[in-house]
N, C-alpha and C positions, 0 to 999 in steps of 0.2 A: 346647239341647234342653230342652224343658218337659215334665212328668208331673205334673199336677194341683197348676198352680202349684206346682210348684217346678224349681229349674234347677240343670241339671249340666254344667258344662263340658265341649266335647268336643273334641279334634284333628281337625283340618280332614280332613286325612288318614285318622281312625281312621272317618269317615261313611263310607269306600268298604272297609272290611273289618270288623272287627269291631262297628260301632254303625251297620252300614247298614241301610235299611228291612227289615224286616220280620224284623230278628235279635234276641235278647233279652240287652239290655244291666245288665248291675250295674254301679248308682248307690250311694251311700253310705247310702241307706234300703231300697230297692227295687228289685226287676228289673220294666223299661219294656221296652216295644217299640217303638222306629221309625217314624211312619207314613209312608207313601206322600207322593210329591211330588208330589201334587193339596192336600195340605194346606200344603205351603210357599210359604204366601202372607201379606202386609201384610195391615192392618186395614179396607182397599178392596178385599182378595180378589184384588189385580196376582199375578205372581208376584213372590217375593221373592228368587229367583235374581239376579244378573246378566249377562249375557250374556259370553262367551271370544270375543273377537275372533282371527284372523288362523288360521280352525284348519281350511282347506277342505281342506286337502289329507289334514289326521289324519281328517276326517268321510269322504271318498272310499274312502282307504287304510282304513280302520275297518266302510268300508259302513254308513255311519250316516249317515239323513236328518237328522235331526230337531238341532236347533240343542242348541249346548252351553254349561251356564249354572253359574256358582259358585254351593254352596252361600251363604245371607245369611251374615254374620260379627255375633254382637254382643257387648257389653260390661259387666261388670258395672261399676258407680259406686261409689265412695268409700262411696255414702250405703246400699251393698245394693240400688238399684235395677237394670234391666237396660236398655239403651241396645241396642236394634237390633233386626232378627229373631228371632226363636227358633226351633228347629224344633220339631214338636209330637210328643210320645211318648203311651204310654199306660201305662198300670199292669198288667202283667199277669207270670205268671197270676195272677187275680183270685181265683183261691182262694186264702186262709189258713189255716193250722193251726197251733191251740196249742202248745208246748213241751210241755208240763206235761200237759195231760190230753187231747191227741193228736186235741180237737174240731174240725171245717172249719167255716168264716165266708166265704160267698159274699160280696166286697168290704164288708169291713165299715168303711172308710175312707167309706164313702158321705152319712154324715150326719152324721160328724165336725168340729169345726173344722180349716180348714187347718192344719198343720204337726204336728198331735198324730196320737200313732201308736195304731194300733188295739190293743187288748185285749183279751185272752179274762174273759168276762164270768160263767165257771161257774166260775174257780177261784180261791182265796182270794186270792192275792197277785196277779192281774190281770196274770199277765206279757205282751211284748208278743207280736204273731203274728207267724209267718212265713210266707211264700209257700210254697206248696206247690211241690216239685221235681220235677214231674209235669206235660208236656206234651203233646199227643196234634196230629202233621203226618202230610200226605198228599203222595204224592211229586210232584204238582201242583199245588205252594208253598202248602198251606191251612195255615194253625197257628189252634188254637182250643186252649180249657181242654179235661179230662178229665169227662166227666159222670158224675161221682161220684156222685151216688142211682144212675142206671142201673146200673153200672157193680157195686155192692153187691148191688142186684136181679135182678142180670139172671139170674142158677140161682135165684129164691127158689123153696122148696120146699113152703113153709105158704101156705094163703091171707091169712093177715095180714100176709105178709109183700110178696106177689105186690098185694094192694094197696095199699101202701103208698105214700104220695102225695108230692112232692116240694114242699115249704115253705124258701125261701130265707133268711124271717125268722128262722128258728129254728136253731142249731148244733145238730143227730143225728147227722152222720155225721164217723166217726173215721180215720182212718189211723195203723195200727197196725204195727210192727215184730214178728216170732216168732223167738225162742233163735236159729235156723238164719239171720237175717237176711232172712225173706221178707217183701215188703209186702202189707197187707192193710187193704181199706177194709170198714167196719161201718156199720151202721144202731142206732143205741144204741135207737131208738123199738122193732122190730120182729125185731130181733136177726139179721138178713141178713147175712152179710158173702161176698167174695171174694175172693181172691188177685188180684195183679194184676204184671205182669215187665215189663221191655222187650222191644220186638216183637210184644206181647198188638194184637190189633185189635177196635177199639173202635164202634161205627156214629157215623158224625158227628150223627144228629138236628139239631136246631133252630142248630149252630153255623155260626156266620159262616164266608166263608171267610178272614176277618183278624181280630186280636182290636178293632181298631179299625174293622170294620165291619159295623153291625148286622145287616143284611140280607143276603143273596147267593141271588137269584131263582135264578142258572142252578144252584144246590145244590139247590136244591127237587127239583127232576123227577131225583133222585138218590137213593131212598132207601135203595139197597144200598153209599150210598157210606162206605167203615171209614179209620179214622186210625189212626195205627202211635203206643202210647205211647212216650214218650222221655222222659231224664231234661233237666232245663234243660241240662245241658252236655253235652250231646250234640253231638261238632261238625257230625253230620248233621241237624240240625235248620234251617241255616244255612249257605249256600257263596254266597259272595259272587261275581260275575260281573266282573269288572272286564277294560279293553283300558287298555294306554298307549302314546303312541306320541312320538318326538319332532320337533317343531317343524323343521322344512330348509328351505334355498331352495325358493321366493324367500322366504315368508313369514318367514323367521329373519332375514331383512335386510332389511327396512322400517324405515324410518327413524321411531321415534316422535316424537311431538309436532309434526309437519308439519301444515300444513291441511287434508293428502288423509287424515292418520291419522286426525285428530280427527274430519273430518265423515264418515270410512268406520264410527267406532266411534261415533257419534251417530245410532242411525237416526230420535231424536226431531226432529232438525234438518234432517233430509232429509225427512220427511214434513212439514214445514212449508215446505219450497219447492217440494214435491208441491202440496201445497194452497192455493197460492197461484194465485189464478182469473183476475189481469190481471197486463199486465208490469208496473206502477206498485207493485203489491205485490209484484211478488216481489223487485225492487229491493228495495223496504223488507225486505223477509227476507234478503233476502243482505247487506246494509248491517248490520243486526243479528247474523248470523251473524259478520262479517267483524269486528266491534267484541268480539265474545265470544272469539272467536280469537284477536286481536291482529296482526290480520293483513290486508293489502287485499281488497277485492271480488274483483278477478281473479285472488287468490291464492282465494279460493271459488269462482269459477267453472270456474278451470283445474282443481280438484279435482273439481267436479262432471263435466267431463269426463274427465277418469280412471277415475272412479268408472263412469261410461256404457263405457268400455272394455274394463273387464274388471279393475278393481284390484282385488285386489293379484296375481293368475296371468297377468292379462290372456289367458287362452283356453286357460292350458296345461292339458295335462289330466294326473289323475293317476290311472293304471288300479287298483282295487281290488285287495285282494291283493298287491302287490308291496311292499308299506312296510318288511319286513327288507331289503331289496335296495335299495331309494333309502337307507334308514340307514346298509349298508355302503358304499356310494358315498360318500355324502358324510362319512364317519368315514375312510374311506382316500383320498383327493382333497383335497389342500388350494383352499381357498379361495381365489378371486382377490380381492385390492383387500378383505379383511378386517379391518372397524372392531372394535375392543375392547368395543365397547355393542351386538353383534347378537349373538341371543339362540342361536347354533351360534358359539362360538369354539373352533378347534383351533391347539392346536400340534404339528407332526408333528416328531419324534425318529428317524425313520429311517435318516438319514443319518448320525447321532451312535450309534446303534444300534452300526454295525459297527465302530468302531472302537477299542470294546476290548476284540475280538477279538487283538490281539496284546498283549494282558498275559496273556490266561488261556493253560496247557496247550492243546496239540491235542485229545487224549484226556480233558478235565477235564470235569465236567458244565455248569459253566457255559461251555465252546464248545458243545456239545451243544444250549444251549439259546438262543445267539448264531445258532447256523445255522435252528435251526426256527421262529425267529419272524421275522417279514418286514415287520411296518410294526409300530411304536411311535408312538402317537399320545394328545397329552394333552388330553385335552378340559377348556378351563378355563371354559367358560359353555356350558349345555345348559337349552332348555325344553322342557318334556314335560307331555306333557295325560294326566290318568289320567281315563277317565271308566267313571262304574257302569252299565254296562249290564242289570245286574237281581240277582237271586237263583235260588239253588234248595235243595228240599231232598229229601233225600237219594235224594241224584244223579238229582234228578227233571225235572220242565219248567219251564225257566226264564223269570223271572214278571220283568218289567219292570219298573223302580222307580216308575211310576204304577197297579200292578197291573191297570187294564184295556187297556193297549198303546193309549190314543188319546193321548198324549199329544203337541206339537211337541216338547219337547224333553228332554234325557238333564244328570243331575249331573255332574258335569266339576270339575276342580282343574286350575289351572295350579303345575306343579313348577319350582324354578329349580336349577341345583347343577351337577357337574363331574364328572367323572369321569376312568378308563384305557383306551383303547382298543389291544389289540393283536391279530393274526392272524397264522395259522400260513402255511408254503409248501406251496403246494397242492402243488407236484411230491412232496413228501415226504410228507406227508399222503396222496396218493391209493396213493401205492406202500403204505404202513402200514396202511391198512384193507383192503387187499386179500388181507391172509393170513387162511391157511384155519381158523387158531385160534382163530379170533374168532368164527366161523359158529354152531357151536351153543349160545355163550352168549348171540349177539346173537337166534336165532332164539328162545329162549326167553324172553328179555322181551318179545323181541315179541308173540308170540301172547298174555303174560300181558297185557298192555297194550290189546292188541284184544277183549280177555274183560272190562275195566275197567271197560269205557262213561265213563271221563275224558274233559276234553275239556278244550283250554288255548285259550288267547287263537289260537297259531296253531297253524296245521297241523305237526305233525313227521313226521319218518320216524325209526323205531328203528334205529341203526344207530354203528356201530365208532365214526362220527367224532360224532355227536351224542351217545353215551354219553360217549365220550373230552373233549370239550369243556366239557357239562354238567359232571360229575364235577370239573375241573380246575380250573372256576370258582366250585365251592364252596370246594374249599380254598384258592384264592385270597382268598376272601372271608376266611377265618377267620385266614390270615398276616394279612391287612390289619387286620382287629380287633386285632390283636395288636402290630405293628409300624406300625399310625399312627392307631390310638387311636380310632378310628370304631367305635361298636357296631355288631356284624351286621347288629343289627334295622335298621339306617338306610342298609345299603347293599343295594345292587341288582343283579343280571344280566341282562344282554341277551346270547342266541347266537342267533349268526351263522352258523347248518349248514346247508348243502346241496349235494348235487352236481350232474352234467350240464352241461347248456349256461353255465352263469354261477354256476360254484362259490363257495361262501361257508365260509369256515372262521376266524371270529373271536370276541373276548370282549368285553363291554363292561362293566366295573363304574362305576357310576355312584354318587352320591347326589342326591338331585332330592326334598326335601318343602319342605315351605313353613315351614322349622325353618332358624335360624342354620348348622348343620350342611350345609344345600347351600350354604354360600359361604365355607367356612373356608379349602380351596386348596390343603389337605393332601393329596386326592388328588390331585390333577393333577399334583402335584408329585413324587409318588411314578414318576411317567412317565418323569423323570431316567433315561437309561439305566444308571448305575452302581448306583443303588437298586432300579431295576427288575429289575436281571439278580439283582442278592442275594435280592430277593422273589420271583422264578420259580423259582431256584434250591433256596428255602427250602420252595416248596409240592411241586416235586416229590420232594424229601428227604422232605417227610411223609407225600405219597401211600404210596410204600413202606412203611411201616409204622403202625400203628394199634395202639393198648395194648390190643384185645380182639383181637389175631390169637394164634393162627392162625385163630380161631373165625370173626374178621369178615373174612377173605380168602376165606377158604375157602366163605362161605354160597356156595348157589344161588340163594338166593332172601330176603330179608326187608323190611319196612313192609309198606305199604299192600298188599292185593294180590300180596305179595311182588314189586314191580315194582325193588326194589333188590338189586343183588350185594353184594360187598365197599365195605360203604357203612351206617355207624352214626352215634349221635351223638356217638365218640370221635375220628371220622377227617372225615366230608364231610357231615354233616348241618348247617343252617342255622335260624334262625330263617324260618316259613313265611312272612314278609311279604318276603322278601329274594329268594327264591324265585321264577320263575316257573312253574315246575314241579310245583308241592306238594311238595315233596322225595322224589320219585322217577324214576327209569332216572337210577340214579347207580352207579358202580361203577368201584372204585379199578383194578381187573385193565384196562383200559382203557389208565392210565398206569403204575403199577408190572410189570406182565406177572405171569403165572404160568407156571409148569411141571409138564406131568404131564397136562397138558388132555388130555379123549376126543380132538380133532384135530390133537394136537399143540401143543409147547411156545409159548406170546404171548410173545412179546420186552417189556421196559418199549418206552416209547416213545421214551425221550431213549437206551434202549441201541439200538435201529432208526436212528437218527438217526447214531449214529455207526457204523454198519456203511453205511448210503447216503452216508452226508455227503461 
């Protein structure tokens, strides 16, 4: 990432949350913003993306046209140079203000030499400036600076004050703190000032609607349009939109480095035996192709005709919307004729699952928790496509990562890693959510949740078995931190809820970034049913109790929204990248039970399990 000649290294990963377009990222001098992926291009103005082969079916299941391309990767050199692409940032907000004597400098970095920092130029000891922690967004992703003269002006009272003109060359206007902690911006020329909070609405005037774009015509014929001030860390300034999905048959079993792979992911080599105008040349084109390959002519032409068939689906279709449902398919269905080098490797434990059942007690938790799970499965190679499909801010319309929506295509990362796959017995499960003491806590997050305006990757329903699951696979995350050494931050959940015609009721903890950490093998390995049973064992031991109960059992309602029950950061809160959810409709009463409920007493679930079982 670049900001005025200079570079800051960034995780491939952290582009699709935290340092993605149009958010404001702290660098070690500066807070940048992001630009739009119209400007991630070479010095020929190409994109500087690469293209993600083999990914039609996450594009289908995703409902995304438009092709999916990795961010460039580049490198700094021994000598401080950089080797590769960059992506391009910008400096903002571009207002500064003194430490010392509390002046603002409309980018005063502007005429500077590269690398030396700006200075306040009215106080003795010249110290440096800082950015001003005042930003002003519209819930229809604009972010622009605070128009501070205005903003000072805008009650003047005096006529000298009321014309008082706005000069960028010159530091007059202040930002001032008072005893009680209130902010307050001045006009030191003509002595205006005003109070200014969060939430205050501002008129947007002459600003862009990016800080990286000069202009924005369709803002013009807007001139009642107001920005909401915010502070830089505001996490509503910023929500990042991202889908992932994983890679399945057939596409996770293609055989790389074939001649059909090579000239399906070469569309430069296919458009040169397009344009080839007599058979004598295309000959010469496939003879050249065929020598770059290392491979015969008719090993190119028998790929050309593959390619005309339909490689790599060859026709299958895949109906939008259903991709939780082809993932629990193929997570519970072992693989036929499955090589160790295709990008979905399972190994299923089910059948090693039950048998040791006759070591434990009948009555013991861990039988309890031998009867209610039904397929054990280690997933030791998984690839998954995380792609950014835009921004919003605060919880506003979400703005495409090329901010005017024409772009062909979307940021995209290919994940490699492994993960646990396990799911509950519907027969026992469907009998568990059907009691009646579940109904007025479930009907209350619901409604709190439909009042939210949230909006996740996919559709859910509120409900016993998608709290119960959600909830379980938190604290499954934070045994695993605990007992195999994986930070939170780096692992993942995928649930598997739904009911009706083609019930789903499973977990998937994964790890998948483009980090040493998706190939360690320490999860999948944890799939071991002897280890497995100590680690289920261990989470629902924790679920029951939490070191802020009775307070944290007992809530109705707390986070966001109050969209959480019995659910804090001592008992099933997560780091939010781990999350799919934002970490909410989590609630421990799901798995431990309570007593005393308005519609009578919730059973835990592993105590349900042994009165069905």
């Amino acid at each position: 990432m670049t900001a005025q000649y200079e570079y800051t290294p960034v995780r491939l990963s952290h582009l699709f949350y935290y340092n993605a377009v149009g958010a404001i990222v702290r660098t070690t001098d500066y807070l940048v913003t992001p630009m739009d992926t119209r400007y991630w291009t070479d010095n020929q103005k190409n994109i500087a993306a690469s293209l993600i082969p083999y990914v039609e079916q996450v594009q289908s299941a995703l409902c995304i046209d438009q092709e999916l391309r990795q961010p460039p990767v580049a490198k700094r050199l021994e000598n401080g140079a950089v080797d590769g692409e960059c992506l391009p940032a910008i400096r903002f907000p571009r207002w500064m203000r003194c430490p010392s004597c509390s002046l603002l400098y409309f980018k005063p970095w502007k005429l500077l030499p590269a690398g030396e920092k700006p200075r306040c130029q009215e106080c003795p000891r010249t110290p440096v400036l800082e950015q001003v922690p005042w930003v002003m967004i519209h819930p229809e992703g604009y972010l622009a600076d605070i128009p501070w003269h205005y903003l000072a002006h805008k009650e003047a009272r005096q006529r000298k004050q009321s014309k008082c003109r706005y000069d960028w060359q010159f530091p007059y206007l202040e930002i001032r703190y008072d005893e009680k902690g209130a902010n307050w911006v001045r006009c030191s020329r003509c002595k205006a000032e005003q109070r200014f909070r969060p939430e205050d609405r501002v008129p947007w005037g002459l600003a862009g609607q990016q800080p990286w774009i000069r202009s924005a015509p369709e803002l013009a014929g807007r001139p009642g349009l107001l920005g909401i001030v915010r502070p830089v860390n505001d996490v509503r300034i910023h929500d990042t939109q991202t889908a992932v999905a994983i890679v399945l048959p057939p596409e996770s079993r293609l055989r790389r480095g074939t001649p059909v792979d090579k000239l399906y992911c070469s569309s430069q080599k296919r458009q040169e035996i397009d344009n080839a105008k007599t058979a004598l040349a295309r000959k010469g084109v496939l003879r050249s192709i065929a020598s770059d390959f290392q491979c015969s002519v008719q090993d190119i032409e028998k790929a050309l005709q593959d390619i005309e068939n339909g490689y790599p689906l060859y026709g299958q279709t895949f109906t939008p919307g259903i991709l939780l449902e082809k993932e629990y398919q193929a997570l519970r269905e072992p693989i036929v004729d499955m090589k160790e080098d295709e990008d979905l490797v399972t190994h299923h434990h089910t059948s090693e699952w039950k048998r040791p059942e006759r070591e434990t007690e009948p009555q013991s938790r861990p039988s309890q928790v031998l009867k209610a799970i039904d397929k054990l499965v280690a997933v030791n190679r998984l690839r998954a496509i995380m792609v950014l499909k835009g921004f919003s801010r605060d919880r506003g319309t979400q703005v495409p990562p090329d901010i005017v929506g024409k772009s062909k295509w979307l940021p995209a990362i290919e994940l490699y890693g492994e993960g646990v796959f396990f799911s509950f017995r519907e027969d026992i499960l469907c009998q568990w959510e059907k009691q009646a003491g579940f109904e007025p806590r479930t009907n209350r997050i619901q409604k709190r949740f439909q009042h939210s305006q949230l909006t996740f990757e996919h559709e859910i329903v509120v409900s016993p078995r998608f709290l119960f699951l959600h909830t379980l696979s938190h604290i499954v995350i934070r045994q695993l931190e605990s007992q195999a050494g994986y930070p939170a931050a780096s692992l993942k959940e995928r649930i598997y809820c739904q009911t009706g015609k083609n019930p789903m009721a499973g977990i998937l903890i994964y790890v998948a970034i483009p980090d040493i950490c998706g190939s360690l093998g320490g999860l999948a390995e944890l799939a071991e049913p002897k280890r497995f049973l100590a680690l289920m064992t261990s989470a629902f031991d924790h679920a029951d109790w939490c070191s802020l109960d009775p307070v944290c059992s007992e809530h109705e309602g707390q986070g966001p929204d109050l969209l959480n029950g019995a659910a804090c950061h001592c008992c099933a809160l997560i780091p939010e990248t781990a999350c799919s959810y934002k970490n909410v409709l989590l609630d421990r009463t799901f798995i431990s039970g309570q007593t005393g409920c308005e519609s009578g007493d919730v059973p835990g679930f592993l105590d349900f399990v042994k009165e069905v079982g």
